[in-house]
MARDREN-9643 format. One line per field, with one value per residue: residue number from 0; z, y, x of N, C-alpha, C in turn. Coordinates in Angstrom, 3 decimals, padded with zeros to 6 digits. Layout:
BEGIN
num: NUM:...
nw: Z:...
nv: Y:...
nu: X:...
caw: Z:...
cav: Y:...
cau: X:...
cw: Z:...
cv: Y:...
cu: X:...
END
This chain:
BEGIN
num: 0:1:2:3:4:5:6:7:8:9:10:11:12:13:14:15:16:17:18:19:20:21:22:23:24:25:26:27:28:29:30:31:32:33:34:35:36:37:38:39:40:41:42:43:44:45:46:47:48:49:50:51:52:53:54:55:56:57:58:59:60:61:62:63:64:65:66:67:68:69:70:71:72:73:74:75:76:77:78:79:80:81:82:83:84:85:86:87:88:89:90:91:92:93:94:95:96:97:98:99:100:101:102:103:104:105:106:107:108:109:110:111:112:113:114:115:116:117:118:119:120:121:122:123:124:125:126:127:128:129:130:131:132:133:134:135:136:137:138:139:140:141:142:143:144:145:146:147:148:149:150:151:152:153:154:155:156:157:158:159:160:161:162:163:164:165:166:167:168:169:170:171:172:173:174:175:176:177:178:179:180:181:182:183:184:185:186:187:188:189:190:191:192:193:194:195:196:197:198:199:200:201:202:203:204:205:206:207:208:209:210:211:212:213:214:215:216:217:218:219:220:221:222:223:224:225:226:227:228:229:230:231:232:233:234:235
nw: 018.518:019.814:022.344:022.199:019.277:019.589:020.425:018.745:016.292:017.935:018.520:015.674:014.106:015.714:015.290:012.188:012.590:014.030:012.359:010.046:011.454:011.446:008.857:007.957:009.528:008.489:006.082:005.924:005.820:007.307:008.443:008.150:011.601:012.810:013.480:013.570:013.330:013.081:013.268:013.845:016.684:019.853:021.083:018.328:016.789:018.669:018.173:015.679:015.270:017.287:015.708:013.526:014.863:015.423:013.062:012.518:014.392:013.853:012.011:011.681:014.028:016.535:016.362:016.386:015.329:012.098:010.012:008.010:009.330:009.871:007.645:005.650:004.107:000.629:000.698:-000.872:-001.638:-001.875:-001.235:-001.053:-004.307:-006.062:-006.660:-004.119:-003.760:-002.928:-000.708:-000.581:-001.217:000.764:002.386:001.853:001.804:003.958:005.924:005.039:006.208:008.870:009.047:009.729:008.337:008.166:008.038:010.571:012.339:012.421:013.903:014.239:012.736:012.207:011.851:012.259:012.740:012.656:013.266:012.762:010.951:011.180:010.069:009.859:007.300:005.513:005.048:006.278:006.289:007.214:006.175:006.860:007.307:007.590:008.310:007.666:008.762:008.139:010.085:010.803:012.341:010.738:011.157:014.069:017.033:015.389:014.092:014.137:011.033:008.742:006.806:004.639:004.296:004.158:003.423:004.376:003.263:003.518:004.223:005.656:007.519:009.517:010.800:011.955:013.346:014.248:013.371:010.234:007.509:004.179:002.508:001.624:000.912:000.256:-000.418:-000.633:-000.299:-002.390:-004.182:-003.161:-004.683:-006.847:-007.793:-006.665:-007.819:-005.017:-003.266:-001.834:001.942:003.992:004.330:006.501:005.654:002.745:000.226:-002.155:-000.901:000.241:-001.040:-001.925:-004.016:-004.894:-006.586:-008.896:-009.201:-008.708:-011.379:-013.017:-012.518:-013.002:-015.510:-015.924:-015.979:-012.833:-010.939:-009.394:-008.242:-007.890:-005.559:-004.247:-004.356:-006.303:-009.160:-011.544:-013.645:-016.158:-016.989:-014.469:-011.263:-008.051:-005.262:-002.543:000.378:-000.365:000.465:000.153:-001.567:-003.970:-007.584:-010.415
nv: -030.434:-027.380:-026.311:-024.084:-024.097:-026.781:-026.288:-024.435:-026.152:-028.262:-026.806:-025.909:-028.178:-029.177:-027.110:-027.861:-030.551:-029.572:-028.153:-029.747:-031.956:-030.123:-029.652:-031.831:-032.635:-030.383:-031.012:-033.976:-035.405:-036.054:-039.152:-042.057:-043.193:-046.159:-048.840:-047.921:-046.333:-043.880:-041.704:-039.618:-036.909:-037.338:-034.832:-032.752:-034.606:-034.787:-031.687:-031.558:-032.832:-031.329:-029.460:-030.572:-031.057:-028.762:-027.195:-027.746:-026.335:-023.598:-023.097:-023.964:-023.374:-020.879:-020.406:-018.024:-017.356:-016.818:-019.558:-019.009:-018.933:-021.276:-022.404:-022.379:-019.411:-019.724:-022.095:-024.110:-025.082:-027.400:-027.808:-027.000:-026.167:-024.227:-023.834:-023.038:-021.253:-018.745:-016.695:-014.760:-015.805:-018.378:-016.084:-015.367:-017.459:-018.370:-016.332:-015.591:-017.196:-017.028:-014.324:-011.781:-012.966:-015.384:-019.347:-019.960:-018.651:-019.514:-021.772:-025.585:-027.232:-029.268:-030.278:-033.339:-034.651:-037.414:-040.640:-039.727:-039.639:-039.589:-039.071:-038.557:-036.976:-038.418:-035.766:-034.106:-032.888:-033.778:-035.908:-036.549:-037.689:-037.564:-038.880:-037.430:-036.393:-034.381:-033.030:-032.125:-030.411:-029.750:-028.218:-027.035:-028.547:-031.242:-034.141:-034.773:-035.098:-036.746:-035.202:-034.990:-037.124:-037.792:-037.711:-035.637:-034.951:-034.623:-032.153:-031.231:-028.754:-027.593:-024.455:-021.320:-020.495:-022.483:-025.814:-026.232:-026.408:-027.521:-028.401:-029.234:-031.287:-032.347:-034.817:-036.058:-038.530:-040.457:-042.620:-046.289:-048.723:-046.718:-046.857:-044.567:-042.843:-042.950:-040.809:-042.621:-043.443:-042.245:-043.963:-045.115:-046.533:-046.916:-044.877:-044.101:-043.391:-041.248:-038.571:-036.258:-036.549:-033.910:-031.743:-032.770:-032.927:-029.933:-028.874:-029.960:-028.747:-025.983:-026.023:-026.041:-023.715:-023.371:-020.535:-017.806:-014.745:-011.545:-010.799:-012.993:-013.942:-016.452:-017.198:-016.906:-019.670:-020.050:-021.973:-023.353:-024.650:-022.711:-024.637:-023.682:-023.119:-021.705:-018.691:-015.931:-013.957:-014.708:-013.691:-012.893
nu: 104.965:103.935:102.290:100.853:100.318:099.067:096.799:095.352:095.525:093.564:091.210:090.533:089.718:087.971:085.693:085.868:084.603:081.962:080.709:080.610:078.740:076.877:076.199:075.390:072.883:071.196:070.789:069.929:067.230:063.930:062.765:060.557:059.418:060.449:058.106:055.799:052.431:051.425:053.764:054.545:054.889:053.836:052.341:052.242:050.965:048.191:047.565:046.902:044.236:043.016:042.431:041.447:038.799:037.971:037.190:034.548:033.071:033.586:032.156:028.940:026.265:026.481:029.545:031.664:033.794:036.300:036.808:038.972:041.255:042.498:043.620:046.797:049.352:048.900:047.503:045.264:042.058:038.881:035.573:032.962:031.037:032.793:036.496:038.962:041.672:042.823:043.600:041.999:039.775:039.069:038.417:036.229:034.214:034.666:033.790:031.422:029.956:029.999:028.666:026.451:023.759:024.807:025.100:026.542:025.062:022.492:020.031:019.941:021.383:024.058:027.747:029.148:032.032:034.477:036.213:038.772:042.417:045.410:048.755:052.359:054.452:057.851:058.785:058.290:055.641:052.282:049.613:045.922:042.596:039.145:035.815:032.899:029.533:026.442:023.550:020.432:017.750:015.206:012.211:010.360:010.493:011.019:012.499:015.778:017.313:019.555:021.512:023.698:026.806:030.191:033.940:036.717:039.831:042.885:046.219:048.544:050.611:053.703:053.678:055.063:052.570:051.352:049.987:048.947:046.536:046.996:046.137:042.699:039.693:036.790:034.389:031.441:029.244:027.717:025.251:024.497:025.965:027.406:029.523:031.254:034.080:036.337:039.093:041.774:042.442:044.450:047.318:050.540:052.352:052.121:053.196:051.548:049.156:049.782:049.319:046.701:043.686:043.423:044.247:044.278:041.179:040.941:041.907:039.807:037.447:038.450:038.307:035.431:034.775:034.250:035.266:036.498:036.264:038.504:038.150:037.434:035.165:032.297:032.161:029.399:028.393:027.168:024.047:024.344:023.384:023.738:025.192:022.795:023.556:026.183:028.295:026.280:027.271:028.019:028.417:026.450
caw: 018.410:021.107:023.157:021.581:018.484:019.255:020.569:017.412:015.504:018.295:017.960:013.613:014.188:016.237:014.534:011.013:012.917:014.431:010.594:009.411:011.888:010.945:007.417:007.828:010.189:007.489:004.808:006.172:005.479:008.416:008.011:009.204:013.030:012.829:014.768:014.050:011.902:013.208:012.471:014.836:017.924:020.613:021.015:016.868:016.500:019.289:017.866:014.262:015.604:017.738:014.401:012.798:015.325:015.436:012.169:012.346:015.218:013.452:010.646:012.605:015.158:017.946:015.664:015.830:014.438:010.549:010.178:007.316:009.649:009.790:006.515:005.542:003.102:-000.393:000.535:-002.122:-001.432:-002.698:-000.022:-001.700:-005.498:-006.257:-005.406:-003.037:-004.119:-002.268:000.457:-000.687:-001.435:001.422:003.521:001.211:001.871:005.660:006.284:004.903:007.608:010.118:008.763:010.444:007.858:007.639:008.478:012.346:012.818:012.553:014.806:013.453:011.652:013.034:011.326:013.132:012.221:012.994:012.668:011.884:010.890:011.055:009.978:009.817:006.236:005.551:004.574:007.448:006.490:007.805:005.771:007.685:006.715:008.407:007.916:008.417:008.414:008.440:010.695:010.861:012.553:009.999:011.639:015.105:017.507:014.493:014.614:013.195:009.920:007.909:005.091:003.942:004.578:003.129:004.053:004.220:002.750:004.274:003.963:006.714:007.337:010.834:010.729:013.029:014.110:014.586:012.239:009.270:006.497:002.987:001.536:001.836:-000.359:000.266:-000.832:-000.637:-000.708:-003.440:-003.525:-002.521:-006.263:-007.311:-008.035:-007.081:-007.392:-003.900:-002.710:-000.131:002.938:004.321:005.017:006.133:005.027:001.426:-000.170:-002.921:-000.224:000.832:-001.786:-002.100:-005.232:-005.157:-007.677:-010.203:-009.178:-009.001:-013.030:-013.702:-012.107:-013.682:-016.911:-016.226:-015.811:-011.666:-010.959:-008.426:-008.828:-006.957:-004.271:-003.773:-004.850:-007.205:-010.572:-011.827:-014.905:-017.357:-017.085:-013.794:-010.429:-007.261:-004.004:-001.640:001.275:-000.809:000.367:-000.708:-002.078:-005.377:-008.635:-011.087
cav: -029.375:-026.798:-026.395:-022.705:-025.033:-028.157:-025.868:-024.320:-027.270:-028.752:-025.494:-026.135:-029.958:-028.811:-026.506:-028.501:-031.742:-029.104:-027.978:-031.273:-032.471:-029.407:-029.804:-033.482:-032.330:-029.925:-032.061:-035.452:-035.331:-036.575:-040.143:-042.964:-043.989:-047.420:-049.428:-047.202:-046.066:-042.299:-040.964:-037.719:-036.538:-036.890:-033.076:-032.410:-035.553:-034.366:-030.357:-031.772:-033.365:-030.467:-028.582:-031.641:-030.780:-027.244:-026.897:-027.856:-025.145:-022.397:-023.090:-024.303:-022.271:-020.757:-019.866:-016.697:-017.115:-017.197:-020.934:-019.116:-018.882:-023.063:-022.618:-021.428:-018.916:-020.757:-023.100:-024.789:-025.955:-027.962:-027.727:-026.795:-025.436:-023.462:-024.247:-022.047:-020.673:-017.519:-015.910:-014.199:-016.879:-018.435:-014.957:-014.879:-018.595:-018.899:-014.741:-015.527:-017.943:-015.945:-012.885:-011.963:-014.061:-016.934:-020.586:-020.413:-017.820:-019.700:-022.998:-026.678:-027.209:-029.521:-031.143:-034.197:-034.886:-038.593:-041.154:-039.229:-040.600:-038.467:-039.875:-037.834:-037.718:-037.953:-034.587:-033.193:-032.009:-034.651:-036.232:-036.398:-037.942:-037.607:-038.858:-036.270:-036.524:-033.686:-033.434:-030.987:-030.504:-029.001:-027.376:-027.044:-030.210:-031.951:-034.840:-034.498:-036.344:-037.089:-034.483:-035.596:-037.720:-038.083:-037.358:-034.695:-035.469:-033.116:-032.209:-030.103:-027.963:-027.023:-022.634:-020.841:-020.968:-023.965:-026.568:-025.335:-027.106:-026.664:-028.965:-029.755:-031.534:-033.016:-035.554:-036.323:-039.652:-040.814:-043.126:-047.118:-048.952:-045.497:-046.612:-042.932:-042.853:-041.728:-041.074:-043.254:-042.450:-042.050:-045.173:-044.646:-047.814:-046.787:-043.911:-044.263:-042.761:-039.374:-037.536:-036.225:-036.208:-032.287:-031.310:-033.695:-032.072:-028.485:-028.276:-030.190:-027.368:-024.855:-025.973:-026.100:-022.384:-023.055:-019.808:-016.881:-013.290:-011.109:-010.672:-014.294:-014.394:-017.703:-016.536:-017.547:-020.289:-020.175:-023.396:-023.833:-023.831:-023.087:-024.821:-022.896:-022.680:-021.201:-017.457:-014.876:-012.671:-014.533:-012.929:-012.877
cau: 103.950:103.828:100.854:099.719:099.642:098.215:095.123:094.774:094.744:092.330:090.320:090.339:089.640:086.900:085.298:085.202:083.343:080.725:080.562:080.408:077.438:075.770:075.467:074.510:072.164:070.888:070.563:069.139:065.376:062.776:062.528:059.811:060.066:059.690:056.958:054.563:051.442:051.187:055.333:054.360:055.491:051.980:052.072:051.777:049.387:046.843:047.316:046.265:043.552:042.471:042.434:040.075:037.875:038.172:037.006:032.783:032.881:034.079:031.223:028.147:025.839:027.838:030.412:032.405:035.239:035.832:037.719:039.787:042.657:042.621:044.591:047.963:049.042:048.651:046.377:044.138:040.877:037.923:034.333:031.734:031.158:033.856:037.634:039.167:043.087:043.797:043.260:040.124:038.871:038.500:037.868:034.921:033.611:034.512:033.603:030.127:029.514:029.881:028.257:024.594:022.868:025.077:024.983:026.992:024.073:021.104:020.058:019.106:022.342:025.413:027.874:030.525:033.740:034.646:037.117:040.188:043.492:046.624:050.338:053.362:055.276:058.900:058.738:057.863:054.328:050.577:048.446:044.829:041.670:038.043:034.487:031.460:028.116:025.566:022.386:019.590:016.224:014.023:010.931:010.529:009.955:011.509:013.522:017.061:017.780:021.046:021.333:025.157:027.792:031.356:034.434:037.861:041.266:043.916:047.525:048.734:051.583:053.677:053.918:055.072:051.650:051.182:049.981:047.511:045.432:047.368:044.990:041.505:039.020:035.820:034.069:030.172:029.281:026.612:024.638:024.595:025.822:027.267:030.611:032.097:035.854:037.037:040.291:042.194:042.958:046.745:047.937:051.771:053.540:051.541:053.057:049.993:048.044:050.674:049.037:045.017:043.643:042.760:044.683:043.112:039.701:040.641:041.867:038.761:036.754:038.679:037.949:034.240:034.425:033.825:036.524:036.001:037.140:039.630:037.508:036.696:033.313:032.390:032.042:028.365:028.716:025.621:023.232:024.163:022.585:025.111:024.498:022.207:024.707:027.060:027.926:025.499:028.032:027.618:028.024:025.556
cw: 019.757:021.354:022.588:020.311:018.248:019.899:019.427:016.710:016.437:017.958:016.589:013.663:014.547:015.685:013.265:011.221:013.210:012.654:009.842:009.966:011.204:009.927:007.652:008.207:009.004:006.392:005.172:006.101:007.057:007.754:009.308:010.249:011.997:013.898:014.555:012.839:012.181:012.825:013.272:015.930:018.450:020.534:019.144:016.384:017.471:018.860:016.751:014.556:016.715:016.509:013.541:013.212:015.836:014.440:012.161:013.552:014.978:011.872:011.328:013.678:016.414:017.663:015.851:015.406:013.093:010.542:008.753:007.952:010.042:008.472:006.213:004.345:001.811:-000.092:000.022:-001.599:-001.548:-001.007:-000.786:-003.097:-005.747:-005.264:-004.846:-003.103:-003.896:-001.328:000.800:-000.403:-000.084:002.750:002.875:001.650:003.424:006.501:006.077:005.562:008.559:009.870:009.502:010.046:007.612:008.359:009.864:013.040:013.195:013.270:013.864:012.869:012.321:011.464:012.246:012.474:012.963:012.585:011.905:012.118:010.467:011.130:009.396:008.009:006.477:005.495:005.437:007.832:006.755:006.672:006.635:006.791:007.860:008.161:008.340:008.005:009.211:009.037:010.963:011.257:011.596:009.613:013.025:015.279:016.306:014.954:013.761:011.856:009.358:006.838:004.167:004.551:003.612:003.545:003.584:004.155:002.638:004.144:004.953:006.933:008.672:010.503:011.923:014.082:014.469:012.983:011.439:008.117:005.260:001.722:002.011:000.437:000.445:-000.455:-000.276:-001.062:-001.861:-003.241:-003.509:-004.128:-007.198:-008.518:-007.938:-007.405:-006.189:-003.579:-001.286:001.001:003.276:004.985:005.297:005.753:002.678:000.573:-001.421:-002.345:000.440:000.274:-002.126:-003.648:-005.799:-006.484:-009.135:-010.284:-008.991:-010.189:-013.717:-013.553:-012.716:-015.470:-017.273:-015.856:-014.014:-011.127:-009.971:-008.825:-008.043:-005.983:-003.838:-004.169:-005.821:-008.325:-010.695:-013.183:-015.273:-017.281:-015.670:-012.261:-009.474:-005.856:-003.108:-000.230:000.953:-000.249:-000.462:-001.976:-004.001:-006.546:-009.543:-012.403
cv: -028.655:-026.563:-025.096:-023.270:-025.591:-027.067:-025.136:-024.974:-028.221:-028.224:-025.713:-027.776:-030.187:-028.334:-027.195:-029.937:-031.041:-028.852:-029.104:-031.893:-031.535:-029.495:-031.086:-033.256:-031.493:-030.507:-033.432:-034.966:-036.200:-038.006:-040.895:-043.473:-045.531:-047.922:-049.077:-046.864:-044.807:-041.634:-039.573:-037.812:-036.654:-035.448:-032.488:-033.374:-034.790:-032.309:-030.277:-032.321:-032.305:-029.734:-029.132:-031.028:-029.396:-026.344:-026.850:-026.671:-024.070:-022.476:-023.125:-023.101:-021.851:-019.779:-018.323:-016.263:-017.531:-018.194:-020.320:-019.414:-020.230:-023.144:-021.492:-021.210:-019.937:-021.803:-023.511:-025.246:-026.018:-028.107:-027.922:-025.955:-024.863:-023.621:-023.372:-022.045:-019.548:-017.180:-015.166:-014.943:-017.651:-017.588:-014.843:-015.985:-018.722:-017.605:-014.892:-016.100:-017.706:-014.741:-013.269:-012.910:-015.247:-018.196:-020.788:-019.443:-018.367:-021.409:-024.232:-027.143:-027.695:-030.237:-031.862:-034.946:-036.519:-039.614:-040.895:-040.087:-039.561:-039.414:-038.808:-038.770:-037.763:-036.709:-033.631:-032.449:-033.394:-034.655:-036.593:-037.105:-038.179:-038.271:-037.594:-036.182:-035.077:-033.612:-032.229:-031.822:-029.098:-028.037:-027.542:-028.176:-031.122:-032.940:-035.251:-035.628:-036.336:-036.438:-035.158:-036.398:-037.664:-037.997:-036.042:-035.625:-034.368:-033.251:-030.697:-029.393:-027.467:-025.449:-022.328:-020.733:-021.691:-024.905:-025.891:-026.567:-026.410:-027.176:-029.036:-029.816:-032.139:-033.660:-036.142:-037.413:-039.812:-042.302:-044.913:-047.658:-047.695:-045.974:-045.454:-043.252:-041.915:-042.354:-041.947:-042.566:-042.663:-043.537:-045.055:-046.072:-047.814:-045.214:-043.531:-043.131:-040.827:-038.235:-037.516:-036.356:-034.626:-031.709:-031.483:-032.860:-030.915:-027.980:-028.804:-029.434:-026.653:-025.095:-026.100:-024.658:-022.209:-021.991:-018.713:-015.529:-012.945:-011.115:-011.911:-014.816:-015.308:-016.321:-017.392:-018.331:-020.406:-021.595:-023.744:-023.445:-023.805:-023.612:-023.740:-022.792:-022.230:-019.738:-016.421:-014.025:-013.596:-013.876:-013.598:-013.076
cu: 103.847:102.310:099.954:099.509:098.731:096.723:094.465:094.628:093.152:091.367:089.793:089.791:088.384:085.740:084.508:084.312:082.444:080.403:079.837:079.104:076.715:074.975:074.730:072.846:070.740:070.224:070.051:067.404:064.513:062.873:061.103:060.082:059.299:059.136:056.029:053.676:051.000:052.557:054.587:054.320:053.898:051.817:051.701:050.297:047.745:046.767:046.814:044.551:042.165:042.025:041.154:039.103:037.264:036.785:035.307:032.375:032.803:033.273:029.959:027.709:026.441:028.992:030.795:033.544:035.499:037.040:038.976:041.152:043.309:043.912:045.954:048.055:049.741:047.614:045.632:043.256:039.583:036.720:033.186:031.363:032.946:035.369:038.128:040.825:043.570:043.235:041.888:039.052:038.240:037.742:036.464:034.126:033.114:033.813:032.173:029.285:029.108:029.401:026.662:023.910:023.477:024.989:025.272:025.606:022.660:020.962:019.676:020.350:023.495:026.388:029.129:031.165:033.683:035.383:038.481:041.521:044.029:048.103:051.095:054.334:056.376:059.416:058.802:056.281:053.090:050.029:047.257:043.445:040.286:036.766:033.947:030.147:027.109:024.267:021.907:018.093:015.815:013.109:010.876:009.884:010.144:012.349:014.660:017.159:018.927:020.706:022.844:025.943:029.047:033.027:036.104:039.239:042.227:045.409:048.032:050.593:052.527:054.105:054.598:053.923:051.164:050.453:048.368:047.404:046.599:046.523:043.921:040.347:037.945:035.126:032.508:029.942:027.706:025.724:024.850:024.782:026.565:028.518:031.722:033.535:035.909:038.501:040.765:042.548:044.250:046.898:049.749:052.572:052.946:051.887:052.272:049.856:048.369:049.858:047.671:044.975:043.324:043.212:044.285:041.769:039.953:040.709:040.588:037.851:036.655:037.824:036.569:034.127:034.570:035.678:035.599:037.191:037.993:039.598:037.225:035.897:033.132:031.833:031.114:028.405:027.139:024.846:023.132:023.910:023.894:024.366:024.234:022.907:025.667:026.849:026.967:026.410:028.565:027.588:027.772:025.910
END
C-alpha cells in the first residue's frame, strides 16, 4: 500500500470510528450514577432547588414578578381549583397575583417551602418533592397561625433556560384519621415513585366541569363555590 493510500484508508478508518462513537453517543440514554440518591450534577441539583425556593417569592408579599415563567411551555398544573394547561392559564393564575389587588400585594400572608427532595431521572428530566405550610397574621398585633399545610410533587425539565417546572400538583393535607390518598415522593432506587399522580387528578377535574377558557380564566361550575384566593378574573 503506498503511503497516499494507507492515509486514505487511515483517513476512512477514522472517520467511521468518530461516526460510530457518535451515534453510540447519541443513542445511549442517561443512566443512574451509582452510590447515590440525588443522580444530578451539584450545579443542576442546587439550580432546582433555587427554583423550589423561588417559587413562594414570586406569589407572597414583596412579589413582583409573575412565577408563570417557573414553568415551561406545555406545562400542566394542579394548585388551586382549576388545573392549569396552557400558557394562559397560568398567565391568568400567577398574573393575578401580582396585579394591584392581588395576594404578593397585601401583608400578613407567607407561605415556606421545606424539606425538598430532588433526584435526577434516567431520562434526563427531575423529579422534586416539597412540604409547605401556610402562615398568616390576621388582624393587626396578631399572632400568626397555620392556615394549610401539604405538600408539591414536581417534574422538572432542563431548557435552554435553565431548568423549569413541567409538572406541578399540590396536595393539602386533611385531616388527622382522614385516610387521604397522597402521592409518594421520588425515591430514586423506586421507579413507582418517577411519576406524580397529576394526570390521574387533572381528567378527574375535567370531568367535573373544573375547565378554564381561552383566556385562562376558570370557568364557573353550577353548585359550586371557588376558593377565595382564586384570581378575580373569574367568570360567572
Amino acid at each position: 500500500m503506498t503511503p497516499s493510500k494507507f492515509a486514505y484508508f487511515f483517513a476512512g478508518a477514522l472517520v467511521a470510528t468518530i461516526s460510530s462513537y457518535a451515534t453510540h453517543v447519541l443513542d445511549a440514554k442517561p443512566q443512574i450514577m451509582k452510590g447515590t440518591h440525588v443522580n444530578l450534577a451539584p450545579e443542576d441539583y442546587i439550580e432546582i432547588l433555587q427554583l423550589q425556593s423561588e417559587y413562594p417569592r414570586d406569589v407572597d408579599p414583596g412579589s413582583v414578578r409573575n412565577a408563570s415563567w417557573m414553568f415551561m411551555p406545555g406545562a400542566r398544573s394542579v394548585i388551586a381549583g382549576h388545573p392549569m394547561l396552557k400558557p394562559e392559564d397560568f398567565e391568568n393564575f400567577y398574573g393575578a397575583l401580582v396585579a394591584p389587588d392581588g395576594q404578593a400585594t397585601k401583608g400578613g400572608n407567607r407561605h415556606f417551602n421545606t424539606s425538598p427532595v430532588i433526584i435526577g431521572l434516567p431520562d434526563g428530566t427531575a423529579r422534586g418533592s416539597s412540604m409547605m405550610m401556610g402562615i398568616s397574621v390576621k388582624e393587626p398585633g396578631g399572632k400568626p397561625t397555620i392556615d394549610l399545610m401539604g405538600k408539591y410533587e414536581d417534574v422538572y425539565v432542563k431548557t435552554p433556560e435553565g431548568w423549569r417546572m413541567k409538572e406541578r400538583i399540590w396536595t393539602t393535607d386533611e385531616h388527622v384519621g382522614s385516610y387521604q390518598k397522597i402521592a409518594p415522593s421520588p425515591v430514586l432506587a423506586n421507579p413507582a415513585t418517577w411519576k406524580t399522580n397529576q394526570e390521574e387528578v387533572i381528567q378527574d377535574m375535567l370531568k367535573k366541569g373544573l375547565t378554564r377558557d381561552a383566556s385562562g380564566a376558570p370557568n364557573a361550575v353550577p353548585g359550586q363555590m371557588l376558593p377565595p384566593h382564586l384570581p378575580s378574573t373569574v367568570k360567572k
